[in-house]
N, C-alpha and C positions, 0 to 999 in steps of 0.2 A: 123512375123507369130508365134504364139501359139502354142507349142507342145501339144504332146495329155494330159500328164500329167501337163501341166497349165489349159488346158483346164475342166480338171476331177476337179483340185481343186480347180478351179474358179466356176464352176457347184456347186459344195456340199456349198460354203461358200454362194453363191447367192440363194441355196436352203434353207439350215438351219439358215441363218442368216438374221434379219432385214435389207430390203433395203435402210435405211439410209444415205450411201454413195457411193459413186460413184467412185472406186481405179480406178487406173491406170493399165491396164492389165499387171502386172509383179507379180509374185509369188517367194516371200524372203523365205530364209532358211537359211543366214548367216549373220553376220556383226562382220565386225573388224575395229575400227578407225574410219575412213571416210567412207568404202566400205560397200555397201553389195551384196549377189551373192543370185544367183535364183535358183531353183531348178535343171537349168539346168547347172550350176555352171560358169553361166556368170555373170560377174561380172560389179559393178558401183557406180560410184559415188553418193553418195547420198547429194540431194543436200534440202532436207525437215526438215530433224534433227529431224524424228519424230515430225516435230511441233516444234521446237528447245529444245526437251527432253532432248537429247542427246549432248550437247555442249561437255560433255567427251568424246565422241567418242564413236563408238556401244562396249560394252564388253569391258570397260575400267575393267582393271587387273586389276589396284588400289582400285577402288571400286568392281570389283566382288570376289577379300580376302577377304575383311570386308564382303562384302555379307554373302558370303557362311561360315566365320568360325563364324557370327551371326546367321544365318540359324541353323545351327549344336548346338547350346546352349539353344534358346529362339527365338522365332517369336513374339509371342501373347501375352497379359494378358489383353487387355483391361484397360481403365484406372478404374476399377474399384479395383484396389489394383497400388500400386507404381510400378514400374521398376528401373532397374539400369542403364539404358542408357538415358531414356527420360530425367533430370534433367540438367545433362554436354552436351548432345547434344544441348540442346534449349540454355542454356549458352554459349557455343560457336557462335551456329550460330545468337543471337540476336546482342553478342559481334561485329561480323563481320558486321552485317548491320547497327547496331548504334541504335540498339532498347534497350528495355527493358524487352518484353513478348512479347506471340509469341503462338497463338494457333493452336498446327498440326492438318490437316485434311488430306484428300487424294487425291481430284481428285480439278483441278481448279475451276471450277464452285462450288464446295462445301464452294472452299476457300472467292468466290466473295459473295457469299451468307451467310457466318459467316462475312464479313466485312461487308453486308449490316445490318445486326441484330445488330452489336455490335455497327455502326454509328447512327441508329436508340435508339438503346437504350438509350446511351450516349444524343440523341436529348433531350429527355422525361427528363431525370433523372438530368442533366449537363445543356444544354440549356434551357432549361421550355418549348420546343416550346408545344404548344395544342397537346391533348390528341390523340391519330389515327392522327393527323394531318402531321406526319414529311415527306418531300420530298426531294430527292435524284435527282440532276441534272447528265442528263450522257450526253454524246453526240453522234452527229448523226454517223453511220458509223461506231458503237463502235460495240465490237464481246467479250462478257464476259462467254459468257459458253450457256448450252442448257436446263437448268431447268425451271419449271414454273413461280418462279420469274426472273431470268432473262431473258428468252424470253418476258416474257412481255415490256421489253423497247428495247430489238434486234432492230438493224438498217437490220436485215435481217428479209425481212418479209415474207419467209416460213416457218421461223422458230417457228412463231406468228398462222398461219394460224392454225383455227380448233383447240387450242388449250386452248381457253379462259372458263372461264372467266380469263380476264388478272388480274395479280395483280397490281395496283394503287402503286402510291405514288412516281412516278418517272414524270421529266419532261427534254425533250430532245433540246438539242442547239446543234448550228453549232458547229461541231470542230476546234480547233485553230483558236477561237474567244474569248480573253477574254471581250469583250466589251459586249458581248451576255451575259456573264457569270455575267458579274454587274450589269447588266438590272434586271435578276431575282432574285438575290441576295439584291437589294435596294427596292422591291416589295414584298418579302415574307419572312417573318420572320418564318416562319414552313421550310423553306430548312434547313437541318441539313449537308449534306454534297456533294462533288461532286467527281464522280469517275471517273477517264479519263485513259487512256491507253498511255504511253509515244509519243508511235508510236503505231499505229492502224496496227498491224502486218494481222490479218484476213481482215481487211479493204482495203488491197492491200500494203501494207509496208508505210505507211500515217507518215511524219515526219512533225511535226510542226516546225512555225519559230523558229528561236531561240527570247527567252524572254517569248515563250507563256506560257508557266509551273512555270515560277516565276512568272508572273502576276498573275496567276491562282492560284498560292501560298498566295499572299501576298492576295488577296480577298478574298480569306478564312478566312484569320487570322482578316482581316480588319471585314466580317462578322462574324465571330465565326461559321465557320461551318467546319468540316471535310475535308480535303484533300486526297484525297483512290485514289494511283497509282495503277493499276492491271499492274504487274509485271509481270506475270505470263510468258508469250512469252520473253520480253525483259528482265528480269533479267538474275544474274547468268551470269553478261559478255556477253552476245550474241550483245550486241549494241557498245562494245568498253568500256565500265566502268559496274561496280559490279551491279548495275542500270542504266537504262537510265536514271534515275533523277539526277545521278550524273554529268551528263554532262552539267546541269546548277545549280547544288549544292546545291539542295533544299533535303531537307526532308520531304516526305509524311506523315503527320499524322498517315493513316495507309498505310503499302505495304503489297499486298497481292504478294505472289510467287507460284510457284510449278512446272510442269512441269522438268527443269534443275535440281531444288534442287533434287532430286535423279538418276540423268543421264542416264535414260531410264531404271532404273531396279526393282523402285517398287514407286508405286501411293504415293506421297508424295508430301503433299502440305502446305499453313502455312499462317498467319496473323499476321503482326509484328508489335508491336505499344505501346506507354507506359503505363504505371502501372496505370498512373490516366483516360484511356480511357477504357485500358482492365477490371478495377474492375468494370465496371459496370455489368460485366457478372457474375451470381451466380450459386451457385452448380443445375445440375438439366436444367440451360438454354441452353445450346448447348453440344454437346459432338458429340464421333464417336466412334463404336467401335474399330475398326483398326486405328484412328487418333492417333498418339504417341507411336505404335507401338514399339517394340525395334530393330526390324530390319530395320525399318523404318527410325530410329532415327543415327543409326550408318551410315548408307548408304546415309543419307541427309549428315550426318558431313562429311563423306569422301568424297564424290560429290562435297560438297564448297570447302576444301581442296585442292582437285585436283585443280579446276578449281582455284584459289590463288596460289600455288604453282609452276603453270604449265604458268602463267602469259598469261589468257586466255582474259583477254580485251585488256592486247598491243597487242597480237597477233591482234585480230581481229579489234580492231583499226587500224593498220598495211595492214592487207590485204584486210579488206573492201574498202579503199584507192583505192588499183591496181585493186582491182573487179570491181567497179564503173569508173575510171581513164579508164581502159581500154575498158570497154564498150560503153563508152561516146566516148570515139574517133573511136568507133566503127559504129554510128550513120548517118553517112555520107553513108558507103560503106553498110549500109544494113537499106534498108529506112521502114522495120518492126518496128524497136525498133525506138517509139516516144521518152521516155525519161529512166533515170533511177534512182532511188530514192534509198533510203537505208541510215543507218548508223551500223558501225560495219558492221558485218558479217547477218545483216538481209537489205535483199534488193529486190529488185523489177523493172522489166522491165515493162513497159507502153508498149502494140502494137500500133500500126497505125492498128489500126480495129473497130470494133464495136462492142461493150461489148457481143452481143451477137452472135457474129461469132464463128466458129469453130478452127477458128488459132492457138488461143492458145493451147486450145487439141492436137490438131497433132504436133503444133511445140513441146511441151512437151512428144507423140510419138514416132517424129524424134532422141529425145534427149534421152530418156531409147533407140532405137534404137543404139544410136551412145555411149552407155554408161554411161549417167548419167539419176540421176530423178529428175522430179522437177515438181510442179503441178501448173496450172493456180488458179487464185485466181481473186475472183471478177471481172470477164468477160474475161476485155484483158489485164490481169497484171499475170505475172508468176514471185511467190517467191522464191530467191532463199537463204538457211541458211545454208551450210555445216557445218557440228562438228567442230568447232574450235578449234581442234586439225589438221585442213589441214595445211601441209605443204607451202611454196612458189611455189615450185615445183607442188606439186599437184595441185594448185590453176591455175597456169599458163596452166596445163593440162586440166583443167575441162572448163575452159574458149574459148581453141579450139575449145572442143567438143560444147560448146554452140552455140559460132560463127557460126562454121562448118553447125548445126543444123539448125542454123535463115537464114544461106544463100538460101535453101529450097522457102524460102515464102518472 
């Protein structure tokens, strides 16, 4: 039941604010760590990670010193004059992923969309392919952000709706198929690159076999065309390594990141890839003006940091294990949960329902009822990514509350 005062601020946010989404009836006013509490100062587990923003945890100290004594000096200059932070920050963190450049942006889809321009480029100027000609293979079930270019190849087709004309130049294959992927790769010689998502986080927590990402590596290299991981959900440790690409040891062409790289405290996003791919970008062809910010830029360095220091993939390597381990043997005594899927700390229960049943909803209900949040995702699959700062203990608590929750239905 809704107090008055959820109520009042559910009202004004659904008055003043575009209907776009659809929240979970809970009203946040705090986060520490793992938790956060509601205006009525109940308190929970959170079990979304902003999207997995937040792999630091809400109000990570570490990163909100850097914040704020960057705050207090310099925020802004646009890159239209130098800074003192942007130069050592992208140095550092290209060091850490194994790049060479690296262009900041801010919000993810910005960043899918500077990878798409600079793969393109690269097409025309590096490969020869024909002029307007170059195409971008993605795949089905993929979720890269909500702009005009990438809704046009969205595997979510509301996203698409009423919104055309679409933009061309993309063409869509099964996922974790690389056989699909050499079919059109031996047939057209205008594909310049292919953008796949490790695991299909929006897609419902979608993990490919193991070997599909090196196949799909080495037929890129085999065709000369682009390899662009969207990182963006899965980096930054949330899958059990720095990337999920590391977990078959391949190196993306390009990675695009954002979301984690600033740990929920300021829009910071990036495209990392080498000097002989990134010069084909010239003064003048892409920019932002908040992109490279210098508060930006400290708060991205101390965000990786943390998460490296704080040994945020064994962690979640570690308890993704007992997340899944114990819900799997869960499967038996509560005949809801068909299956469950995940790596690292990003995972995903299957219902025994029908994608478009209300189950999910309420068991996710049940669940901020009983204390934690967590929201369905593509029909009958409820993701769940806690801060990878949870404890063993807390993990073993929040998994109760879940059980407790599924026993219900």
């Amino acid at each position: 039941m809704l107090s008055n005062v959820e109520k009042t601020l559910i009202n004004k946010e659904e008055t003043f604010c575009s209907n776009t989404y659809h929240p979970l009836p809970v009203v946040l006013k705090k986060g520490k760590g793992v938790f956060v509490w509601d205006v009525n100062n109940k308190k929970y587990f959170d079990y979304l990670s902003a999207y997995s923003a937040v792999n630091q945890g809400h109000c990570n100290k570490q990163i909100l010193n850097t914040f704020i004594k960057q705050a207090k000096k310099l925020t802004l200059t646009s890159r239209a004059f130098y800074n003192n932070e942007l130069g050592s920050s992208l140095e550092y963190i290209t060091s850490v992923f194994g790049y060479e450049k690296m262009l900041p942006m801010n919000s993810g889809a910005e960043a899918v969309e500077t990878a798409i321009k600079i793969c393109r480029k690269w097409g025309y100027e590096v490969k020869k392919v024909q002029h307007n000609k170059a195409k971008i293979i993605v795949c089905d079930g993929n979720f890269h952000g909500r702009t005009t270019t990438v809704v046009s190849f969205s595997s979510h087709h509301g996203s698409r709706e009423n919104f055309g004309p679409l933009t061309g130049g993309f063409e869509t294959i099964n996922y974790n198929d690389s056989v699909s992927l050499e079919k059109k790769l031996k047939n057209d010689k205008n594909i310049v690159g292919f953008l796949v998502e490790p695991i299909q986080g929006e897609g419902g927590v979608v993990v490919p076999d193991d070997g599909y990402l090196t196949k799909c590596k080495k037929l890129c290299e085999k065709y000369n065309i682009l390899f662009i991981a969207d990182e963006i959900q899965t980096g930054v440790c949330r899958t059990g390594e720095l990337l999920a690409c590391h977990h078959e040891n391949i190196k993306a062409d390009i990675t695009i990141l954002g979301k984690a790289l600033a740990g929920g405290f300021y829009p910071v996003s990036g495209v990392l890839t080498s000097k002989k791919i990134m010069n084909v970008m010239k003064v003048g062809q892409h920019g932002s003006t908040f992109g490279g910010n210098p508060l930006a830029c400290v708060v991205a360095k101390e965000a990786i940091k943390f998460a490296i220091e704080n040994n945020l993939s064994e962690k979640a390597h570690k308890l993704g294990l007992i997340f899944r381990n114990y819900l799997i043997d869960q499967i038996e005594k509560l005949s809801i949960i068909k299956s469950v899927r995940g790596k690292g700390l990003l995972n995903a229960i299957v219902l025994n329902c029908d994608v478009n049943s209300e189950i999910p909803w309420n068991i996710c209900l049940s669940m901020r009822d009983n204390g934690l949040l967590a929201k369905p995702t593509q029909g009958n699959k409820i993701r769940f990514a806690p801060p990878l700062v949870i404890t063993e203990k807390q993990l073993f608590s929040s998994l109760k509350i879940i059980t407790k929750s599924l026993k219900n239905f």
